[in-house]
N, C-alpha and C positions, 0 to 999 in steps of 0.2 A: 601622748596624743595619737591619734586614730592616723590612718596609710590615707586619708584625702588627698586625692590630687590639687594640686594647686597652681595656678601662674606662679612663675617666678623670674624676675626681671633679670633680660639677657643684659642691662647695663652693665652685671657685676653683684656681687655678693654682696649685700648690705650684712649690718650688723646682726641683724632678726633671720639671716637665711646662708643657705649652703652656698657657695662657691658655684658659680654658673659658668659650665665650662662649653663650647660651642661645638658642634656637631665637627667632625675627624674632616668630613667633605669640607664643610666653609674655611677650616683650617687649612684647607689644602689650596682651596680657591687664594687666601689671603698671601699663602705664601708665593703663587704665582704674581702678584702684582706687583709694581714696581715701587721703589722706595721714594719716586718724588709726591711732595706736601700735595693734599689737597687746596682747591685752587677755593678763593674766599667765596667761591658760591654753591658748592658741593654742598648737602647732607652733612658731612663731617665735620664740614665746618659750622653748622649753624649748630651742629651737638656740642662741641668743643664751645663756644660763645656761655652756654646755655650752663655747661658746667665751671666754669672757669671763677666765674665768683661768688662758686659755694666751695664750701669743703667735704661737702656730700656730695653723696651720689644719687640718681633716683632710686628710688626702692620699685617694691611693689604695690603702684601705687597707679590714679589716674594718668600718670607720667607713664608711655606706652612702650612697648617693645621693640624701637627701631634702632637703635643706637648701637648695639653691638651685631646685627647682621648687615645692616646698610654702609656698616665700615668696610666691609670685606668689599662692597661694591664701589663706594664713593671716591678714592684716589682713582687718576685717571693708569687704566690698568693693560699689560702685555700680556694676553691670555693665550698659553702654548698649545691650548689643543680647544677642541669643542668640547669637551669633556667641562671645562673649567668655565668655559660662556654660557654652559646649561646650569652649572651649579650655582654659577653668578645670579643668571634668571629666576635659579629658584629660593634665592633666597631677596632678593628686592619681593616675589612674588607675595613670601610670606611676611616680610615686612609691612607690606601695604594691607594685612589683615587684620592689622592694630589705628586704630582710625584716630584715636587721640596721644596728638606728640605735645611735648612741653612747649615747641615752639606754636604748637597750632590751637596751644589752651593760653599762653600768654598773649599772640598774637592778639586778642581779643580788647589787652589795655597795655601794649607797649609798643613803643618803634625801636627800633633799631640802636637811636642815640643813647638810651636809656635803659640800653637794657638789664643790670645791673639791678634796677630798682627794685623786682619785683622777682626777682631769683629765687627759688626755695630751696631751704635745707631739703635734709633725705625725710620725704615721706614716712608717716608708719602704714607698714605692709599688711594686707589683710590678716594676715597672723596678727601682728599684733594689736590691729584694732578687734580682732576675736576674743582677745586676749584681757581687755583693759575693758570690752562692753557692759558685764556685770560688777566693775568697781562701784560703791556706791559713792553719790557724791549728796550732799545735805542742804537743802535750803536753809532759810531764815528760822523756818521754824522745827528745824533739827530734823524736817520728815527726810527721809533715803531715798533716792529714786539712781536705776542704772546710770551709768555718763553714758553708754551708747545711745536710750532712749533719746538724748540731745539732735543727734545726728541720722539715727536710724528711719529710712522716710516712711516706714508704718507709723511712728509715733513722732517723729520731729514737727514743729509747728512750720516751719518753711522751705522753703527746696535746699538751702544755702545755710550752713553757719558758721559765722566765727567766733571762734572760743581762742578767750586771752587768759591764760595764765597769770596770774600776779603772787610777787613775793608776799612776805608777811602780809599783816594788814595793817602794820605802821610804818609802811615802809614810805617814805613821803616821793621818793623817784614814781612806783607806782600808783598814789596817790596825784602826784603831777600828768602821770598818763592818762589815767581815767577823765582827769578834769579837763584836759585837753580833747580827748577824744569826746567828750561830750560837749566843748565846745564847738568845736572842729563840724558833727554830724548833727545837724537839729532832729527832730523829731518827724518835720515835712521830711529832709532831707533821707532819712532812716526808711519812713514809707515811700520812696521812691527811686532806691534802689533797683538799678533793672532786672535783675534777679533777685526776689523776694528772697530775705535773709535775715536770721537771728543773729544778735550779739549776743555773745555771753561772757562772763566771768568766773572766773574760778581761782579763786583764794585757797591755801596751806595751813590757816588756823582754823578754830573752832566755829562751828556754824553759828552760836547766837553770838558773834562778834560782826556779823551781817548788816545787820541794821546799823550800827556803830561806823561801820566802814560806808556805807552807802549819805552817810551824815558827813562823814569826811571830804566823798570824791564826788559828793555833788551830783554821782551815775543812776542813771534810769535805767540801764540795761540789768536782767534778771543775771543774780548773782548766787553763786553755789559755793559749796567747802569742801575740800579732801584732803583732811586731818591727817588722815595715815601716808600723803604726800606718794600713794602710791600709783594715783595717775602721771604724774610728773615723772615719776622714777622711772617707768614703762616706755611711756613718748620720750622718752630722753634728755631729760630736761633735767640738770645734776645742781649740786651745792659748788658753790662759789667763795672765796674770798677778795674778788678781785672788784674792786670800784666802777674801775673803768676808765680810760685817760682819753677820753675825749664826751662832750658836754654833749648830749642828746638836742636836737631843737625841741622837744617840749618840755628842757628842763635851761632854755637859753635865758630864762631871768633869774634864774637861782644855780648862787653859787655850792658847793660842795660843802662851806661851811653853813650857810642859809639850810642847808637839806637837811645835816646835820640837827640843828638846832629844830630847824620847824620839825622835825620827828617827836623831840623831847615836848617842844610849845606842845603838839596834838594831843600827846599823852597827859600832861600835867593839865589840861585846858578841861579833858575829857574826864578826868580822875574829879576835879572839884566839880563838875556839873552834877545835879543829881538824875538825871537820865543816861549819863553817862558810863563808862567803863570803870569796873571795880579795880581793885589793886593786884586781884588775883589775876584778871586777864592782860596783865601788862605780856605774862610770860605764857598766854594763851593765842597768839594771833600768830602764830606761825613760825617756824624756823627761820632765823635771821641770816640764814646763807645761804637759803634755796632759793634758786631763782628760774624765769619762765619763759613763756613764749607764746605765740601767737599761731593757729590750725584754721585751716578755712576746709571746712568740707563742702562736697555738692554731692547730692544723690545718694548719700551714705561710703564716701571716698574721701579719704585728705587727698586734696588737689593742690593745697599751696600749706608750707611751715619755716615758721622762724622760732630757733633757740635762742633766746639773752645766752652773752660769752661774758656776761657782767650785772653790775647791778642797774645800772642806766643802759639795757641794750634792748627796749623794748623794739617792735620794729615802728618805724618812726611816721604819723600820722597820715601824710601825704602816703605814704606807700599802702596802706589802706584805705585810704580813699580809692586810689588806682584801681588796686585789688577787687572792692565794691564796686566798681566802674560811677564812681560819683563823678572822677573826672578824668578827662580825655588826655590831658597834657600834662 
């Protein structure tokens, strides 16, 4: 790769970047401060809230640059000379030239009580959505088109999108997701999102198993395929064997064994239909142990992401609702 300069998030080194180590002065500034807790309405503390129930970190991402220089300022501090109250100054100063924080992009659909809900994993960093923009991903009718075009605002059809990853395409966990979240979002509902926004979908098997799947989950939202499951690999989104030990609420009237079985009913139902799936595509609809997640971009930036840690860990419907600001509470 080419010597481009780039941001890179003074949070801390995500997985896609070097090790971000902070300037010799702020480190000097930090060690002049005293070792008591910031107090629960500091800066520090609204970082700490913000992290605490994820297991990432921000990346490089619409999540902004304040969080490792406004640390060096946020505990209340004994500063030994002027030397250390200038250095203080100059780093709140540059702080304050990153205008989008996590708290001040959530703010927008969360309080305080709640804030948990709407937490996101670690962003991907400009690098790697450079990186994954020329994967191709396949409609219905097997044509290619880039995934960045999805998101990119020269060619994306709206300011906002969300793209939901889904395992297989027999997988009946997110086959129960779709048909909820298409219950969940009507169509008025959908056009009146306050920020114009795409849904999408993206499936790990073969593109003409699309229509097949769209017969299944009941979903209007435009659906794509990425066979080579190399967008998923990139965003980070890995192979699983683990179920999951707790019930999803869109999965609260079917049991593990019902899931089970309604898998096999889909396929055996689908195999005797004659518009339906042949024998061959039983073992064409995707890897049975990759599993996905949920990217909201705005203006061509993931601003909000959730990985499944399982096979039922879609992020769960209310929390996109939020996300789409459909509702307040």
């Amino acid at each position: 790769m080419g010597s481009t300069l780039r941001d890179v998030s003074p949070v801390g080194a995500s997985r896609f970047e070097r090790p971000f180590n902070p300037p010799r002065e702020v480190r000097i500034a930090r060690s002049n401060t005293t070792s008591a807790a910031a107090s629960p309405t500091t800066p520090i503390s609204a970082a700490t809230n913000f992290s605490k129930f994820s297991r990432h970190t921000a990346a490089d991402s619409v999540f902004s640059n304040q969080t490792m220089e406004t640390e060096a300022t946020s505990a209340p501090s004994v500063a030994s000379d002027d030397a250390a109250v200038s250095i203080t100054a100059r780093s709140v100063s540059k702080a304050d030239d990153h205008h989008v924080t996590p708290e001040d992009w959530f703010a927008r659909f969360h309080s305080d009580d709640d804030i948990g809900i709407t937490v996101s994993d670690e962003c991907p960093d400009r690098a790697t959505l450079a990186a994954v923009h020329d994967i191709p991903i396949y409609n219905a009718e097997n044509r290619a088109m880039p995934f960045g075009s999805l998101y990119d605002p020269s060619t994306a059809t709206h300011q906002r999108q969300l793209i939901i990853f889904v395992r297989h395409f027999y997988c009946g966990a997110c086959q129960a997701y779709l048909q909820a979240l298409t219950q969940s979002i009507s169509m008025r509902e959908y056009f009146s999102i306050p920020i114009p926004t795409s849904i999408i979908v993206i499936g790990c098997g073969q593109a003409d198993l699309i229509p097949h799947y769209k017969t299944f989950t009941n979903c209007p939202f435009p659906m794509f395929a990425d066979p080579s499951r190399q967008l998923f690999k990139r965003l980070g989104m890995n192979v699983s064997f683990n179920i999951g030990r707790d019930r999803p609420e869109y999965m609260k009237d079917i049991s593990p064994a019902a899931w089970a079985g309604g898998q096999v009913k889909t396929i055996k139902g689908s195999l005797t239909d004659p518009d339906g799936i042949r024998k061959r595509d039983v073992i064409r609809g995707g890897n049975p142990f990759q599993i996905g997640g949920e990217f909201l971009f705005e203006d061509g930036k993931a601003v909000w992401c959730h990985r499944m840690k399982n096979y039922r860990n879609h992020a769960e419907i209310k929390v996109l609702r939020r996300l789409l600001e459909l509702d307040e509470e």
